[in-house]
C-alpha positions, -999 to +999 in steps of 0.1 A: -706+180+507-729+157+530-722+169+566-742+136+580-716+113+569-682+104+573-656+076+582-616+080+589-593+054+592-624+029+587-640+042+615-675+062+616-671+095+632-703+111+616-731+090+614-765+114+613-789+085+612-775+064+641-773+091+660-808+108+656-822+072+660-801+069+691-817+102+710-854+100+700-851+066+714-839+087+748-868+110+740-845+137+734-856+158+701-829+159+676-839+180+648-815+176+617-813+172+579-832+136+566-820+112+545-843+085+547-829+045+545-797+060+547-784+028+568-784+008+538-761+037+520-738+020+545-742-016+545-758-014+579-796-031+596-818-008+603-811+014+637-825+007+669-818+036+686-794+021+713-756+018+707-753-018+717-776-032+694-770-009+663-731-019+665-718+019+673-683+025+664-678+035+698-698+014+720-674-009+745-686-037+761-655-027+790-670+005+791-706+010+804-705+046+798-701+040+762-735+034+758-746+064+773-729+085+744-754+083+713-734+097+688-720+125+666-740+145+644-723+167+615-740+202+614-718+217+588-680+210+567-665+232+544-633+231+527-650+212+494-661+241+474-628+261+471-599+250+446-565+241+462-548+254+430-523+281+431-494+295+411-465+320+419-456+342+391-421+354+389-416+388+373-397+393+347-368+417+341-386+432+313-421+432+310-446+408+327-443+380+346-429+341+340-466+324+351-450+298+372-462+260+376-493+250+391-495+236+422-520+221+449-509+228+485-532+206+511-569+208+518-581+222+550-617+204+558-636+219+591-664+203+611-692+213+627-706+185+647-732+179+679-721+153+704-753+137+715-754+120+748-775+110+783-757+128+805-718+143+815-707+107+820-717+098+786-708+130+769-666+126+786-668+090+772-678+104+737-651+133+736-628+103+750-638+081+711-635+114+691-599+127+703-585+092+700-599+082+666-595+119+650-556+110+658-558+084+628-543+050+628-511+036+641-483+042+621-461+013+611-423+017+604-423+055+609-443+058+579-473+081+585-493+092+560-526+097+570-562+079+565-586+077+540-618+099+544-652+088+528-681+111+525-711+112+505-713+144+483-754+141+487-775+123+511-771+094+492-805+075+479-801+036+474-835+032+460-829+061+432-809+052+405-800+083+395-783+089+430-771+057+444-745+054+471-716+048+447-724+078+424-723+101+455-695+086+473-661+106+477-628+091+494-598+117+502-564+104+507-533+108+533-557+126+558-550+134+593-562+161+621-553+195+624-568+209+650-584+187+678-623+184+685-627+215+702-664+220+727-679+254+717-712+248+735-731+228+758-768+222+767-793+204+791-823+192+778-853+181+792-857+140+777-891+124+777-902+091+789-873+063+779-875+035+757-890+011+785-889-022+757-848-017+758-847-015+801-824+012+793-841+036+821-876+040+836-882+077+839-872+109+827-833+118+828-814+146+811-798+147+775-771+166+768-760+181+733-723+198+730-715+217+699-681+215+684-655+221+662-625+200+646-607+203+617-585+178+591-562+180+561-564+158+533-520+159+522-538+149+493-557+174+479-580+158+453-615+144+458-617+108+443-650+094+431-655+052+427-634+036+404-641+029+368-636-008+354-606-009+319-624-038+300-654-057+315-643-049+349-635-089+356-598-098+366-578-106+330-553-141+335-519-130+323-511-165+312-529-162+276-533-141+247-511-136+215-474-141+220-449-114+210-416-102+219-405-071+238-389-058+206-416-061+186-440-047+213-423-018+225-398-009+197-370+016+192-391+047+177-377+072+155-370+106+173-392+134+159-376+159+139-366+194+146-389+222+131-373+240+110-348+219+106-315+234+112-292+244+082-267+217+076-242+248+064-243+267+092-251+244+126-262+255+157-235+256+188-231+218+202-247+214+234-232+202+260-237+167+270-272+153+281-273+137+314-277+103+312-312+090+328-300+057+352-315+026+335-320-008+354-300-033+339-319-057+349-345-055+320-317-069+299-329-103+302-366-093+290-354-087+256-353-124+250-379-133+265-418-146+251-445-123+262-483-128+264-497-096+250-534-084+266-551-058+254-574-036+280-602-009+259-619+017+278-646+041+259-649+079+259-682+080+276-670+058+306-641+083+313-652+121+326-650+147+300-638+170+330-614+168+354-587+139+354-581+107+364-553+080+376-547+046+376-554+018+399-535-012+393-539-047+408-517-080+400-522-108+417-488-130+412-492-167+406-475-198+419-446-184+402-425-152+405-441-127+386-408-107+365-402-084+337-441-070+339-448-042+315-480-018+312-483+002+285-515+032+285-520+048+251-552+071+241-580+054+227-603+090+218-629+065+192-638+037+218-622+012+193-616-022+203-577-021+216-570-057+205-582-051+171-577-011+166-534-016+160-526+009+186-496+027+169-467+006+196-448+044+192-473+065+208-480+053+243-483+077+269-466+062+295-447+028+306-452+011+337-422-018+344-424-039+375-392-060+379-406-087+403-432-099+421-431-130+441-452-157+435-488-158+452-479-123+464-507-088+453-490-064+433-511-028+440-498+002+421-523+033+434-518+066+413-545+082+442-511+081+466-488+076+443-475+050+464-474+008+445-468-017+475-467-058+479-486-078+501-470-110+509-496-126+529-478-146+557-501-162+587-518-142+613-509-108+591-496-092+559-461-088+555-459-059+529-428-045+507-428-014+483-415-020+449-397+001+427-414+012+390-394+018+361-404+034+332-399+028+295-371-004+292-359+005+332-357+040+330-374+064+351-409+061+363-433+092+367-473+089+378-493+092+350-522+116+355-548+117+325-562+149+318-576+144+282-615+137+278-603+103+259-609+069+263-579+041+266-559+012+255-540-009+283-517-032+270-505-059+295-469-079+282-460-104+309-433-128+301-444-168+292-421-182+321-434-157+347-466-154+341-487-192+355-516-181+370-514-145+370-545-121+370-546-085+366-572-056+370-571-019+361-595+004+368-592+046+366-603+070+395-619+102+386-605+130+406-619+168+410-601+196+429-635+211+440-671+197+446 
């Protein structure tokens, strides 16, 4: 993974360009890995070498010291290139050993960095920025799950297409800090003549370089690449398409028989009862309703042939409730044309059910958290709620992961009544357990 990169929470901790910039504009010589027009990897103008100008992450107009602080540079991370995925077998009383189910405990990620600055003044202010934003973002309602981390597996070329940013960016999930930035090492240096064209001094002055150490865990362990579009990668309206019923779209399928068959002479022992999986009834409504029916295709060669993958979701509700939504994901291993193809309505792999939505409201269901929430846009802010998923006809929901180098059919059934102005977008995230 690229050491010279990386962003928690939003914020830039790691930024090897800005910071080199920033110290041979001192005159202090920072030797570290290129990775030339890196800034616009990142959105940003070119860098000037001087925190105020280049819009630092930690540069604070309250704060004159800030500006003596030039940055963070990432010498080494490690923590990518070892599997999370463990098992405990249980031994048997005879023989062997029961394997056990697989499991991925967190990742453990480890920095090496160089805090660049002008002097002590500078460097305190810059150890100041690092504690407080390695502590993550303010938690709201208790609920703390950690940040997002980006990082660039590679330097990251934006004028070679076989590299661009989005290829060789990587985003981990429900990250937070472990252990604190920790100084290992500290040096004077000799700086040469300052940047007289920035008045930012008018001799020579002293650079200082501290080495040190943090560390972070990801509570979730995968390591996402971009999202990939279902369909043309545009936002689908709910309110059209081919009409059908919920019957006829998601019907009662026959149970698969036992094999071999058990011998109506002699039957097995009766089991005892099955417990009965809890069912919203609530859905009872849907059964007589209208549904639009939209059809999502995604090929083969879009999806990896290695690794798995996970759903992002997006609804956007329109000026009326949203109810009675239903996703439906089935394989799709030729590429066909889902609208066209008759997907077998008997072999999906899994059903997603949202109950309601309210109007005007965004409807995110994210399989990289597992976590679906509703953003009712109200004002200044977002007021946002966290639904509850059903699966198949209001039973139980599960997160589907895809593991199958397959393509897929989407289909969307949203209810004629519910559905005015409605728009909807699915995309799948790639996810690795090692890089």
């Amino acid at each position: 993974m690229y050491a010279g990169y990386a962003e928690l929470g939003g914020t830039q901790i790691i930024n090897n360009a800005m910071a080199a910039t920033s110290a041979q504009a001192h005159g202090i010589d920072v030797r570290c890995g290129s990775c030339d027009g890196f800034n616009r990897s990142v959105d940003d103008p070119p860098y000037t070498g001087h925190p105020d100008l280049d819009n630092a992450p930690w540069y604070d107009p309250s704060r004159p010291e800030s500006a003596r602080f030039l940055g963070v540079i990432g010498l080494g991370v490690s923590g990518f290139t070892s599997a999370t995925v463990e098992r405990t077998p249980v031994a048997l009383v005879g023989d062997g050993s029961a394997l056990g189910a697989l499991r991925r405990p967190a990742r453990e990620i480890v920095y090496t960095v160089m805090l660049v600055a002008l002097d002590d003044i500078g460097m305190a202010y810059g150890y100041e920025f690092m504690a407080a934003v390695l502590k993550g973002g303010a938690c709201a309602g208790g609920d703390c799950q950690g940040d997002e981390l980006c990082m660039f597996r590679v330097c990251p070329d934006p004028l070679n297409r076989d590299n661009p940013a989005d290829t060789a960016l990587r985003h981990l999930y429900d990250v937070g800090i472990l252990d604190g930035i920790t100084e290992t090492e500290r040096n004077y240096v000799s700086a040469g003549q300052c940047d007289q064209a920035a008045s930012c001094c008018t001799g020579t002055t002293k650079g200082v370089l501290s080495s040190a150490t943090f560390t972070l865990v990801a509570g979730k362990p995968f390591i996402y690449r971009e999202p990939i579009n279902v369909g043309a990668g545009d936002w689908v309206p709910l309110d059209q398409g081919p009409i059908t019923t919920l019957a006829a779209a998601v019907p009662v399928c026959p149970t698969a028989l036992a094999c071999p068959p058990t011998d109506a002479l002699c039957p097995e022992p009766a089991l005892p009862p099955a417990v009965a999986v809890p069912a919203n009834p609530c859905w009872t409504p849907s059964a007589g309703l209208q549904y639009y029916e939209q059809w999502l295709s995604a090929s083969p060669l879009t999806l990896p042939a290695w690794g798995e993958s996970v759903p992002l979701i997006e609804i956007q509700a329109g000026s009326v409730d949203l109810r009675y939504l239903v996703l439906r994901f089935f394989g799709n291993p030729a590429g066909l044309d889902c609208a066209v193809a008759g997907v077998d309505p008997c072999a999906a792999c899994t059903d997603v059910g949202v109950l309601y939505t309210p109007a005007t409201a965004d409807l995110t269901l994210d399989g990289r958290v597992q976590r679906a929430y509703i953003d009712c846009g109200q004002g200044f802010g977002a007021t946002q709620g966290q639904p509850v998923l059903y699966g198949a006809s209001g039973g139980a929901f599960t997160w589907p992961v895809f593991d199958c180098p397959s393509g897929l059919c989407v289909q969307i059934l949203t209810p004629v009544n519910y559905s005015t102005d409605a728009v909807a977008r699915i995309r799948m995230v790639p996810r690795a357990d090692a890089q």
